[in-house]
mmJSON file of the N, C-alpha and C atoms, coordinates in Angstrom:
{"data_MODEL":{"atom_site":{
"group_PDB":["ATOM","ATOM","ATOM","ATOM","ATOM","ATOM","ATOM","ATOM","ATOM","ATOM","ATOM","ATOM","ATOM","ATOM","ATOM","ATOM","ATOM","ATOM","ATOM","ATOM","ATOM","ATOM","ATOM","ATOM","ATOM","ATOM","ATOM","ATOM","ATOM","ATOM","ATOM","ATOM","ATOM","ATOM","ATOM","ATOM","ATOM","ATOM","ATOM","ATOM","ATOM","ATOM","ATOM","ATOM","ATOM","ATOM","ATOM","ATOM","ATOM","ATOM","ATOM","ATOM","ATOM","ATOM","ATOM","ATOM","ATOM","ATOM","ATOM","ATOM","ATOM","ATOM","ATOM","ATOM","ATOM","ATOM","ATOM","ATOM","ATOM","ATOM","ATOM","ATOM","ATOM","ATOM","ATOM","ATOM","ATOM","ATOM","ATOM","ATOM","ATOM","ATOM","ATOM","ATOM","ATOM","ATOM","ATOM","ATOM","ATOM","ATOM","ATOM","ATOM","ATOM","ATOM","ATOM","ATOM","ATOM","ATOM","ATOM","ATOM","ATOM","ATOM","ATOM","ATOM","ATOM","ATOM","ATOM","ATOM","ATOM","ATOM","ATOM","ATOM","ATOM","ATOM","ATOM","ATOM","ATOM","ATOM","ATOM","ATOM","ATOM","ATOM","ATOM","ATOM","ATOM","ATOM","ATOM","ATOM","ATOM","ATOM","ATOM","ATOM","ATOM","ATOM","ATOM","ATOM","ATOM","ATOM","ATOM","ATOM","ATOM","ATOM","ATOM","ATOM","ATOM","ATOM","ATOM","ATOM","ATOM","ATOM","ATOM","ATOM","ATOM","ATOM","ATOM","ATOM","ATOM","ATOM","ATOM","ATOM","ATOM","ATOM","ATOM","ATOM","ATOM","ATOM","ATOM","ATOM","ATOM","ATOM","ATOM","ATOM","ATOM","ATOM","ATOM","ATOM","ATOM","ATOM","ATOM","ATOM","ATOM","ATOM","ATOM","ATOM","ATOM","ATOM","ATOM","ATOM","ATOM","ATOM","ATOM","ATOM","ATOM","ATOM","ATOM","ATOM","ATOM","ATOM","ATOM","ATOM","ATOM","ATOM","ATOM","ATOM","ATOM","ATOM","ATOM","ATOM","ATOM","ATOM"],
"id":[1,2,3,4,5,6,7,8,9,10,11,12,13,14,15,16,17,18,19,20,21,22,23,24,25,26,27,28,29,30,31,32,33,34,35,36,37,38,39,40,41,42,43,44,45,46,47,48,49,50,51,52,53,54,55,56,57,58,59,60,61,62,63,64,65,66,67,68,69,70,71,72,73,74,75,76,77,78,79,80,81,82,83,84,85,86,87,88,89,90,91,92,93,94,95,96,97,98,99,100,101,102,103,104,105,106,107,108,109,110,111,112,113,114,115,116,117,118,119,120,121,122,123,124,125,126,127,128,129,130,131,132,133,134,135,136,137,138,139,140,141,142,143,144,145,146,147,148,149,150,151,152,153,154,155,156,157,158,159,160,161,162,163,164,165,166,167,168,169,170,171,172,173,174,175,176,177,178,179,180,181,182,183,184,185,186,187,188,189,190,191,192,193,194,195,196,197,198,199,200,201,202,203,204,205,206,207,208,209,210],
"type_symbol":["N","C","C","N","C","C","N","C","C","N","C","C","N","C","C","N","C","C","N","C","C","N","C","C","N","C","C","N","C","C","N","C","C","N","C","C","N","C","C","N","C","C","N","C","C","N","C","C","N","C","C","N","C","C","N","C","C","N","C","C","N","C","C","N","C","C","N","C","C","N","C","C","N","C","C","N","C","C","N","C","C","N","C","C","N","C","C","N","C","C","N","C","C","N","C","C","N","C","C","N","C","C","N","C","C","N","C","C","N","C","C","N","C","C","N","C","C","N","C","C","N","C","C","N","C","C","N","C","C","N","C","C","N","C","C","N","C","C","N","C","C","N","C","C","N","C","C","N","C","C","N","C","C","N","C","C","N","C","C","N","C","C","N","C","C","N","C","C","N","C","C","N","C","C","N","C","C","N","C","C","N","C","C","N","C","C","N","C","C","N","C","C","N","C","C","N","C","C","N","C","C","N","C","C","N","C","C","N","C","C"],
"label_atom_id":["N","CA","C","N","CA","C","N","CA","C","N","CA","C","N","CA","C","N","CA","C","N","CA","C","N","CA","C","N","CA","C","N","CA","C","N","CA","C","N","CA","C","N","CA","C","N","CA","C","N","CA","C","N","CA","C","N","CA","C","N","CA","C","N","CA","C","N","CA","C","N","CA","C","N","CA","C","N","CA","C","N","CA","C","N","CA","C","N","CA","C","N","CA","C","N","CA","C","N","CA","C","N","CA","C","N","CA","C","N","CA","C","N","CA","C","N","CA","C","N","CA","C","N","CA","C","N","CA","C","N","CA","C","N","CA","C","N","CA","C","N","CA","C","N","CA","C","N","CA","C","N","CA","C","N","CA","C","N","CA","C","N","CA","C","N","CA","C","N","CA","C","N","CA","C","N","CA","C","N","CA","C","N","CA","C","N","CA","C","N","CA","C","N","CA","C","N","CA","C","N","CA","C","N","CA","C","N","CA","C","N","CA","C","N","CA","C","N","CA","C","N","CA","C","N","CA","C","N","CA","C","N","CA","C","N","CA","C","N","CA","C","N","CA","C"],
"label_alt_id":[null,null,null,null,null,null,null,null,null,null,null,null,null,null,null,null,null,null,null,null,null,null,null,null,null,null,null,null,null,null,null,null,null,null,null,null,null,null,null,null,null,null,null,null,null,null,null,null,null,null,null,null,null,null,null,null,null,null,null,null,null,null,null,null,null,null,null,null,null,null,null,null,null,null,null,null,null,null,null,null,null,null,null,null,null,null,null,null,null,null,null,null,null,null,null,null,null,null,null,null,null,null,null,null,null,null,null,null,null,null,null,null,null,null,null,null,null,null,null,null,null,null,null,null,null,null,null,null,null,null,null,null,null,null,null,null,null,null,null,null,null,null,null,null,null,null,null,null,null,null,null,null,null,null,null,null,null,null,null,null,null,null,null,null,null,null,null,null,null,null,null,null,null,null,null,null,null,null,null,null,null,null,null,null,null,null,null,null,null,null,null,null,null,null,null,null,null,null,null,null,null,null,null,null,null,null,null,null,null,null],
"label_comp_id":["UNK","UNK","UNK","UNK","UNK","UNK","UNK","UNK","UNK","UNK","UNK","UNK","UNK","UNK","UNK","UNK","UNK","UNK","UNK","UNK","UNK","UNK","UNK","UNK","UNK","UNK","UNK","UNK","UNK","UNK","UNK","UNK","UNK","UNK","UNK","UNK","UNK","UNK","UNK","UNK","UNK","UNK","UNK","UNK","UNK","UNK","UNK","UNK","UNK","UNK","UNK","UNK","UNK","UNK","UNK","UNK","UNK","UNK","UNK","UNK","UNK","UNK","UNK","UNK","UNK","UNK","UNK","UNK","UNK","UNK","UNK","UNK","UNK","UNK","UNK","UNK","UNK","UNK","UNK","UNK","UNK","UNK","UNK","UNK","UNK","UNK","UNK","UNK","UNK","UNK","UNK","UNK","UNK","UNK","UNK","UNK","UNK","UNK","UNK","UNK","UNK","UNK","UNK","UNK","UNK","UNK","UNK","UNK","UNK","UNK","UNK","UNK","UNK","UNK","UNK","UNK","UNK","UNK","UNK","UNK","UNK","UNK","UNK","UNK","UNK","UNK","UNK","UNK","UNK","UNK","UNK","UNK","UNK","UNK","UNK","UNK","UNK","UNK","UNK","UNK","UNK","UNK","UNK","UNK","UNK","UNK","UNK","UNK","UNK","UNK","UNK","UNK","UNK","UNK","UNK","UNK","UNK","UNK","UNK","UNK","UNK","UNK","UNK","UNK","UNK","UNK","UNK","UNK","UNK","UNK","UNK","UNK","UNK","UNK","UNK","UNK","UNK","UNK","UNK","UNK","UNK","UNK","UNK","UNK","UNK","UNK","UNK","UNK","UNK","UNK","UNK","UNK","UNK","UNK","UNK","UNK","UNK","UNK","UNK","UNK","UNK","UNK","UNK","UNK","UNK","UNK","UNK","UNK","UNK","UNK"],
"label_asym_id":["A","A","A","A","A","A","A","A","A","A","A","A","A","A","A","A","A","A","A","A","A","A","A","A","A","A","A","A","A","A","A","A","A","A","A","A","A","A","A","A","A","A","A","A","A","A","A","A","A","A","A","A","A","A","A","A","A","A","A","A","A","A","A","A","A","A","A","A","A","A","A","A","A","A","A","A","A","A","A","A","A","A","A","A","A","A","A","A","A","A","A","A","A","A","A","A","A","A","A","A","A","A","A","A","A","A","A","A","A","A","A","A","A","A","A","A","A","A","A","A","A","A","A","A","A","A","A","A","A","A","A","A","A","A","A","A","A","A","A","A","A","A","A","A","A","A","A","A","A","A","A","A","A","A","A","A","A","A","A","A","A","A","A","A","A","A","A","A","A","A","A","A","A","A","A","A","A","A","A","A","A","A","A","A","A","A","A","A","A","A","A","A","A","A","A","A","A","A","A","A","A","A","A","A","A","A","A","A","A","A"],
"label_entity_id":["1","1","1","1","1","1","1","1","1","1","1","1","1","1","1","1","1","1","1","1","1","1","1","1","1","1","1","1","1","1","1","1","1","1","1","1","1","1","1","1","1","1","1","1","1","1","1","1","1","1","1","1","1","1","1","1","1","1","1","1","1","1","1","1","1","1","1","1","1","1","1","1","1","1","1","1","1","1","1","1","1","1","1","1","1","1","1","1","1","1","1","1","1","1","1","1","1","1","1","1","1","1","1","1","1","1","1","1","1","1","1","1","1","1","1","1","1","1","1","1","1","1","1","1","1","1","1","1","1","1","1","1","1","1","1","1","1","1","1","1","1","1","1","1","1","1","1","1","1","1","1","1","1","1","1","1","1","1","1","1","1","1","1","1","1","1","1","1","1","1","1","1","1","1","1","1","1","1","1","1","1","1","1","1","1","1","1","1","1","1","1","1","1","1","1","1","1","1","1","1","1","1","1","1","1","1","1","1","1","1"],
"label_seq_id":[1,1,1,2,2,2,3,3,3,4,4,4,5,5,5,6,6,6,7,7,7,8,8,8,9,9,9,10,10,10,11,11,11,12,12,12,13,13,13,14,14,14,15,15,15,16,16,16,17,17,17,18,18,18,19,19,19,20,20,20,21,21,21,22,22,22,23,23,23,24,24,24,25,25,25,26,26,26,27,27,27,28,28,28,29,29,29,30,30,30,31,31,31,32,32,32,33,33,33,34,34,34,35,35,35,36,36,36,37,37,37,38,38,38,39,39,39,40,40,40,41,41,41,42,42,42,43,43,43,44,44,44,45,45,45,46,46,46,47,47,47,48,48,48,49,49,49,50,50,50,51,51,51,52,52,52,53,53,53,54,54,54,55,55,55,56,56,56,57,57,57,58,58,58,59,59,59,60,60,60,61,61,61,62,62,62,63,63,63,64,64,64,65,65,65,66,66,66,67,67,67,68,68,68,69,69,69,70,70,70],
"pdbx_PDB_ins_code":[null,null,null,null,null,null,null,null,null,null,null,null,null,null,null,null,null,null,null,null,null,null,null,null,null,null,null,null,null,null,null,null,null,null,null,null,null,null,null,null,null,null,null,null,null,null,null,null,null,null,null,null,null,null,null,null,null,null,null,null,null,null,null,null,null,null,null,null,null,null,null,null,null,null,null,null,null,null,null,null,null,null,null,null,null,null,null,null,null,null,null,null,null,null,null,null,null,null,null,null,null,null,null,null,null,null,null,null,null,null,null,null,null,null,null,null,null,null,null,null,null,null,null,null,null,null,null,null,null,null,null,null,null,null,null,null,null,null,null,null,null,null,null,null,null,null,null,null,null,null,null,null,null,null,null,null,null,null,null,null,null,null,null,null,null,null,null,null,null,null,null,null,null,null,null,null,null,null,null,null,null,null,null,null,null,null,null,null,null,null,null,null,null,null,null,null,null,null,null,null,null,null,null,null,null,null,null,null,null,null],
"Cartn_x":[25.049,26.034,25.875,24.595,24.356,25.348,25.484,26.38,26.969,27.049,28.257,29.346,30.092,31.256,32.744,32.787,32.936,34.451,35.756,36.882,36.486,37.495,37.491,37.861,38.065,37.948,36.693,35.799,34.684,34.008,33.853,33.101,33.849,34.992,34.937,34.094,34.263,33.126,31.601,31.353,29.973,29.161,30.217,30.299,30.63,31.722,31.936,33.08,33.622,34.546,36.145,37.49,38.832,39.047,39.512,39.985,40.164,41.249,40.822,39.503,38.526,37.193,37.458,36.718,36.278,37.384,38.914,39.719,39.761,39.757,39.297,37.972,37.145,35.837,36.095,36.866,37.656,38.411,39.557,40.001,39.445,38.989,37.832,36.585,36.345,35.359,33.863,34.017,32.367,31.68,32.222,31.452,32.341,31.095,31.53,32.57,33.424,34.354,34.609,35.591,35.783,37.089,38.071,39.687,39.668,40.195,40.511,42.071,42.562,44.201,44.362,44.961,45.439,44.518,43.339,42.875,41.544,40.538,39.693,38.46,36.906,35.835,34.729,34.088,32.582,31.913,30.858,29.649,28.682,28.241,27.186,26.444,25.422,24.839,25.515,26.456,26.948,27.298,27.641,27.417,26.31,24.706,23.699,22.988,23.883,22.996,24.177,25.154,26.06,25.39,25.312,24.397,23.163,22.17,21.237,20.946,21.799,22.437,22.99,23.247,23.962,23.349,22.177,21.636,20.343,20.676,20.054,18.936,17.949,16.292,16.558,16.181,15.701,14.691,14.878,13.896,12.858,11.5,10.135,10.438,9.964,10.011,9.479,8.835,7.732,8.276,8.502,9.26,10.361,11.393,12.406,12.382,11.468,11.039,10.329,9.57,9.167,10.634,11.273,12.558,13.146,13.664,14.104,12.514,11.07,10.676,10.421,10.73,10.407,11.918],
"Cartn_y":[-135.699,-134.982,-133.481,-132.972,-131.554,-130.548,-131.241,-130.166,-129.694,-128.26,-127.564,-127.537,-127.43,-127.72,-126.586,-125.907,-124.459,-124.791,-124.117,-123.906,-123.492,-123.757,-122.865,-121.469,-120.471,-119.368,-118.656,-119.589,-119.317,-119.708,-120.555,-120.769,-119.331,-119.367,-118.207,-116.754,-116.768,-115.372,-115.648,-116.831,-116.99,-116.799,-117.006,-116.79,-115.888,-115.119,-113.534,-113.66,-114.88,-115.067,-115.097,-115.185,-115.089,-116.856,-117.26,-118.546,-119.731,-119.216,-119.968,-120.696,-119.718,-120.427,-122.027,-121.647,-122.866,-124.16,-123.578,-124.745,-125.292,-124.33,-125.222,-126.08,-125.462,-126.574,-127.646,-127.931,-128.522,-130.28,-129.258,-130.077,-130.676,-129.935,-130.511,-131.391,-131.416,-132.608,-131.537,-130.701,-130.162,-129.385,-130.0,-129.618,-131.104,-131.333,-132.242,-131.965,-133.064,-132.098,-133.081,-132.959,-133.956,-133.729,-134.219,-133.914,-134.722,-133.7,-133.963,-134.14,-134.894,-134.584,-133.915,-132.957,-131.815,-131.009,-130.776,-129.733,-130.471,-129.659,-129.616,-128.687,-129.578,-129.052,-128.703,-128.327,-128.004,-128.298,-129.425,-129.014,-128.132,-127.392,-126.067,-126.334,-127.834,-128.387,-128.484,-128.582,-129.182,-127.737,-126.451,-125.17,-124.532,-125.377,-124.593,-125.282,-126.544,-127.266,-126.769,-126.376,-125.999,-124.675,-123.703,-122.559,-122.794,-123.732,-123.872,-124.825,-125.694,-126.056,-124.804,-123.95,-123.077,-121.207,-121.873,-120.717,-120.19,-119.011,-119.305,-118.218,-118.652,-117.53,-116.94,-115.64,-114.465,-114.971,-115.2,-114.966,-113.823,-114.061,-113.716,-112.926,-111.356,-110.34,-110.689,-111.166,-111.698,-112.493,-113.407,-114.87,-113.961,-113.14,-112.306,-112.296,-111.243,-110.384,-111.226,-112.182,-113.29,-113.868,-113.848,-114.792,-113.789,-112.343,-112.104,-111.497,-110.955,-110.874,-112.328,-113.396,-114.584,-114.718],
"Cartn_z":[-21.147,-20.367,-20.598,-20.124,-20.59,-19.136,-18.056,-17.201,-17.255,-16.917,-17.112,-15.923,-16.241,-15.376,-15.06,-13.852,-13.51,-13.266,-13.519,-12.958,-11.303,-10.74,-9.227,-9.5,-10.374,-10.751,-10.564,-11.897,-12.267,-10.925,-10.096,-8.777,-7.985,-7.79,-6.743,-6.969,-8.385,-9.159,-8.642,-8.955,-8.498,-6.96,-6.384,-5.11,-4.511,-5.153,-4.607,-3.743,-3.675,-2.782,-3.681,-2.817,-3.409,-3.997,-4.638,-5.104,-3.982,-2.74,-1.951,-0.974,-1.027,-0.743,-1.256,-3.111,-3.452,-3.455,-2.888,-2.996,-1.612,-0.503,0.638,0.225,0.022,0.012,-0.98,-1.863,-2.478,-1.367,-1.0,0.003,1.467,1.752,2.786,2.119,1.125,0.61,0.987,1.047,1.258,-0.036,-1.127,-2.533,-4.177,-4.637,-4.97,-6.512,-6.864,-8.09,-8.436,-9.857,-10.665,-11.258,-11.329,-11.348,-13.22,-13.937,-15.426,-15.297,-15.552,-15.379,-13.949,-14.363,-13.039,-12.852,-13.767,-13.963,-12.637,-11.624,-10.903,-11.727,-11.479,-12.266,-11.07,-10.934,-10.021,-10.778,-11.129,-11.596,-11.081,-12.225,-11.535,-10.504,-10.696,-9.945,-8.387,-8.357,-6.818,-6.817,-6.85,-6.72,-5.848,-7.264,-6.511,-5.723,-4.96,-3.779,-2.804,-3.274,-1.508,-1.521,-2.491,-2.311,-1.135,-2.096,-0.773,0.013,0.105,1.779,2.99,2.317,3.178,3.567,2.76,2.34,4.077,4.932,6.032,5.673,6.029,5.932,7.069,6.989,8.068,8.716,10.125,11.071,10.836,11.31,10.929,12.456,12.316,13.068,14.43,14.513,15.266,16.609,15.592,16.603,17.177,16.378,17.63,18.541,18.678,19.53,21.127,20.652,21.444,22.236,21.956,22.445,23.312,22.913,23.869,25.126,24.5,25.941,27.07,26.424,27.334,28.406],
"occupancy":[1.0,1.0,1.0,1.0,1.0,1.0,1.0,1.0,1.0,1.0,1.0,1.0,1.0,1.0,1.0,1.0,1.0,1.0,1.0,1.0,1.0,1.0,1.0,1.0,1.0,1.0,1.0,1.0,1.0,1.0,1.0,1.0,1.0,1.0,1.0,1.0,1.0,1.0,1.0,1.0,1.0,1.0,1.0,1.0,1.0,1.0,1.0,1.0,1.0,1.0,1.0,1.0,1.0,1.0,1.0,1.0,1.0,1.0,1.0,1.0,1.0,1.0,1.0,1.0,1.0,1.0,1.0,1.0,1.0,1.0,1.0,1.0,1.0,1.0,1.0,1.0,1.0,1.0,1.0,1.0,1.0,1.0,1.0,1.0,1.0,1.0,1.0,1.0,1.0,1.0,1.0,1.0,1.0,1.0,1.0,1.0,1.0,1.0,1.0,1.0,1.0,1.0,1.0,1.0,1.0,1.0,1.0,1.0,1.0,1.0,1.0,1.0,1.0,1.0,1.0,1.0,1.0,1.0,1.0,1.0,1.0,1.0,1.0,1.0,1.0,1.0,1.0,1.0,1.0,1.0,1.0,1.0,1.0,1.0,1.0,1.0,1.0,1.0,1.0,1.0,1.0,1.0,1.0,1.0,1.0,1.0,1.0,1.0,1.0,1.0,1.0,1.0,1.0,1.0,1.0,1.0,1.0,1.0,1.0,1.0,1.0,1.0,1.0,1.0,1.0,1.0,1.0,1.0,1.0,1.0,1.0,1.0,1.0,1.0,1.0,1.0,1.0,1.0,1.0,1.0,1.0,1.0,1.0,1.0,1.0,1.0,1.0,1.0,1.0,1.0,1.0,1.0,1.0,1.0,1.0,1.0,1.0,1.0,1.0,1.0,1.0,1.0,1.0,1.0,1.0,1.0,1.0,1.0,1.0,1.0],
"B_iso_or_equiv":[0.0,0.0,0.0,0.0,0.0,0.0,0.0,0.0,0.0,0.0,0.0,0.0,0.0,0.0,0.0,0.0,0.0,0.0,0.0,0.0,0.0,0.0,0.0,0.0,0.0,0.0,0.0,0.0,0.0,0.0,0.0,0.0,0.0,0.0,0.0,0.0,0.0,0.0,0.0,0.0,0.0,0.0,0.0,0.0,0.0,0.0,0.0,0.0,0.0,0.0,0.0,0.0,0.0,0.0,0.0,0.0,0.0,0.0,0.0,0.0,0.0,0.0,0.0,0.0,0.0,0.0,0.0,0.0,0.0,0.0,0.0,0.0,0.0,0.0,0.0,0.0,0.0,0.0,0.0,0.0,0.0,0.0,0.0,0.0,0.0,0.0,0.0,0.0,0.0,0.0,0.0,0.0,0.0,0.0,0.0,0.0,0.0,0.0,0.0,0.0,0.0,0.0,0.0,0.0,0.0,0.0,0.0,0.0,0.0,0.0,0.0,0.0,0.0,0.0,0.0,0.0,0.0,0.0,0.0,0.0,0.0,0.0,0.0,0.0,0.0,0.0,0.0,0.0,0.0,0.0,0.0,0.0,0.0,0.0,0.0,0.0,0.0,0.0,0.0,0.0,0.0,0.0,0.0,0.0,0.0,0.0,0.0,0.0,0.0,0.0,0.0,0.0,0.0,0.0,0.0,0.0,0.0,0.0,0.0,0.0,0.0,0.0,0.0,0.0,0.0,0.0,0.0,0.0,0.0,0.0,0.0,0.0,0.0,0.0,0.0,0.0,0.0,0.0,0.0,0.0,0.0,0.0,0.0,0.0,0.0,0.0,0.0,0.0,0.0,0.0,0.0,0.0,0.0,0.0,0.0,0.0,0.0,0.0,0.0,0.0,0.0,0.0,0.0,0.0,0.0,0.0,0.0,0.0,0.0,0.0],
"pdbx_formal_charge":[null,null,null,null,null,null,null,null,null,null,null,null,null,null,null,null,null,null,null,null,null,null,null,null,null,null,null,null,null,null,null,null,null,null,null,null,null,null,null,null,null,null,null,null,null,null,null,null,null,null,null,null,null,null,null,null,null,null,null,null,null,null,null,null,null,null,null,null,null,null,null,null,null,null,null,null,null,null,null,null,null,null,null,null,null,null,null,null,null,null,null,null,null,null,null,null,null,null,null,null,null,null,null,null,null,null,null,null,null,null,null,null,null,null,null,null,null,null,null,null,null,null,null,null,null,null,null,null,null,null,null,null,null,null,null,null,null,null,null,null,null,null,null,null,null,null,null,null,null,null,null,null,null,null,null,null,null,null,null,null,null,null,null,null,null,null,null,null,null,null,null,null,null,null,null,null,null,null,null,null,null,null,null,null,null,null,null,null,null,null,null,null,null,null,null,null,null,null,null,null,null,null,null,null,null,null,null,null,null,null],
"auth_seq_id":[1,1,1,2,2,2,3,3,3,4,4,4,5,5,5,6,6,6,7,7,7,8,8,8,9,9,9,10,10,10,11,11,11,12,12,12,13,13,13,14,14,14,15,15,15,16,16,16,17,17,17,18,18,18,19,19,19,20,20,20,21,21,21,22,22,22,23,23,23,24,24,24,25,25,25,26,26,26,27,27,27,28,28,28,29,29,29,30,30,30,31,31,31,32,32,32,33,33,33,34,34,34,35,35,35,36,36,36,37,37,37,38,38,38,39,39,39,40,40,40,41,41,41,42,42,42,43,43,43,44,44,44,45,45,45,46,46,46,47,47,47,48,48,48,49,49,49,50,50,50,51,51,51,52,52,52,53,53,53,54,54,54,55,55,55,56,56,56,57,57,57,58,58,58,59,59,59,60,60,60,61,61,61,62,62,62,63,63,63,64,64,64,65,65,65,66,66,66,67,67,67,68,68,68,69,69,69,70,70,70],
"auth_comp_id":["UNK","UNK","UNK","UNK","UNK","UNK","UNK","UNK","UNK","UNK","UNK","UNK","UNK","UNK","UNK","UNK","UNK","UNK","UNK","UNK","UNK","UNK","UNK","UNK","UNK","UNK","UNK","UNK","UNK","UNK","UNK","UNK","UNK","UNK","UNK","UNK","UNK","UNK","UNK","UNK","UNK","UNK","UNK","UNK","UNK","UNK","UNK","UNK","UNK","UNK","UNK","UNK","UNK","UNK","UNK","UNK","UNK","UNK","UNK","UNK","UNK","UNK","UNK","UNK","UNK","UNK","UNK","UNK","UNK","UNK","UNK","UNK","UNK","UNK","UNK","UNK","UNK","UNK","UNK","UNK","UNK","UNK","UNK","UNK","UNK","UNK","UNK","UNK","UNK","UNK","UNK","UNK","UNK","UNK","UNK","UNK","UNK","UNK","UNK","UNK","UNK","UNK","UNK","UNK","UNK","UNK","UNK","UNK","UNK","UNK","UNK","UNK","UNK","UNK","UNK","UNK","UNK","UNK","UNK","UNK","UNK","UNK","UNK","UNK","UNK","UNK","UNK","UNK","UNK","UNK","UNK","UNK","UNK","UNK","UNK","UNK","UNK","UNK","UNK","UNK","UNK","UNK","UNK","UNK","UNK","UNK","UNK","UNK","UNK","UNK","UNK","UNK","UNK","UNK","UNK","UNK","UNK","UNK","UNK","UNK","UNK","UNK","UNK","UNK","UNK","UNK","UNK","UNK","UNK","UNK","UNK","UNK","UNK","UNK","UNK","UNK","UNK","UNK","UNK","UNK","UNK","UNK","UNK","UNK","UNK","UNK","UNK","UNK","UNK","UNK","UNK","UNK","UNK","UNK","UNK","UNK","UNK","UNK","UNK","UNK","UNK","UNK","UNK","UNK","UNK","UNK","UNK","UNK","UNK","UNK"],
"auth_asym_id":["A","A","A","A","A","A","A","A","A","A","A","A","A","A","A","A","A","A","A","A","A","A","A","A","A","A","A","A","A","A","A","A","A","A","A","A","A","A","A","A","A","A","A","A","A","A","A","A","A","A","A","A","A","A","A","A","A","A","A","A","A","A","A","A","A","A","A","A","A","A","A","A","A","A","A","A","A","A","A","A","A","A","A","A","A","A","A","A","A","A","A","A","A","A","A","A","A","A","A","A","A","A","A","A","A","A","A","A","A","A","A","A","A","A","A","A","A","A","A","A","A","A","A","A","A","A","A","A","A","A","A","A","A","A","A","A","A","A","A","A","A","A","A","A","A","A","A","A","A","A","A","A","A","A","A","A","A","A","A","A","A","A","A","A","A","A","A","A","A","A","A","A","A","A","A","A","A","A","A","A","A","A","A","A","A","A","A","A","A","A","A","A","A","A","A","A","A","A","A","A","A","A","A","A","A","A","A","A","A","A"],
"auth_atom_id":["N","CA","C","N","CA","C","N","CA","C","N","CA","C","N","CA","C","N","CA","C","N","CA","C","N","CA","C","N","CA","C","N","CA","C","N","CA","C","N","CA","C","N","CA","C","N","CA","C","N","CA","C","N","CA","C","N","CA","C","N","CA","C","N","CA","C","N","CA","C","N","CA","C","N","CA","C","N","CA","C","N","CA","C","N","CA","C","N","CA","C","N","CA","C","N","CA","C","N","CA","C","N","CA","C","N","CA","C","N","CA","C","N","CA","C","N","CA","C","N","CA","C","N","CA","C","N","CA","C","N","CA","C","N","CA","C","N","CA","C","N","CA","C","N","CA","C","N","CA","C","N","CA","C","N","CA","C","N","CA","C","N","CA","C","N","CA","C","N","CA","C","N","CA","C","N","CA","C","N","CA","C","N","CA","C","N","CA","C","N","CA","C","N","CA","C","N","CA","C","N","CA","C","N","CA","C","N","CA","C","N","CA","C","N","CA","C","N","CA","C","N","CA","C","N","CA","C","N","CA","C","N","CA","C","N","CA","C","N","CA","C","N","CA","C"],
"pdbx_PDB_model_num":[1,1,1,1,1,1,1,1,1,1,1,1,1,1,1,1,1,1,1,1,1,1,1,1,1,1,1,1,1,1,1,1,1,1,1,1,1,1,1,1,1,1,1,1,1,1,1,1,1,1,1,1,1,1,1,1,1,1,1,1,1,1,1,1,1,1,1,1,1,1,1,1,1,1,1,1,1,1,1,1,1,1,1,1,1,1,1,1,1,1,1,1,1,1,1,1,1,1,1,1,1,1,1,1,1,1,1,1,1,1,1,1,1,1,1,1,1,1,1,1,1,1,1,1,1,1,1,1,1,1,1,1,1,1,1,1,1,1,1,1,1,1,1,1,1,1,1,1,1,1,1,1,1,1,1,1,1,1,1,1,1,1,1,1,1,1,1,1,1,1,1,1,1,1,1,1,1,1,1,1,1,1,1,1,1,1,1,1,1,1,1,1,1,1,1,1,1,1,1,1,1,1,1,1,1,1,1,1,1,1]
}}}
């Protein structure tokens, strides 16, 4: 059981976002968690796969430019 396991505090820091972020994603079921008592956990892991699940790459200059002259 080496995971570490994040408050929704500590996730909103990581994220850069206000507290409510990680508690909507919470309640909506779109990050996975683990309820101690009252207390709610993030494992880091389910952190850094909604990270890059969500994570979008820059379009290649190229292809742009193609789209709008077509």
């Amino acid at each position: 059981m080496d995971e570490r396991y994040l408050s929704v505090d500590q996730v909103a820091e990581v994220l850069g976002t206000t507290v409510r972020f990680p508690r909507r994603l919470i309640e909506e079921r779109r990050i996975t968690y683990v309820k101690v008592g009252r207390h709610v956990r993030i494992p880091e892991s389910a952190v850094r796969e909604f990270i890059a699940a969500n994570t979008v790459e820059p379009r290649r200059r190229g292809s742009a430019l193609r789209a709008v002259a077509a």
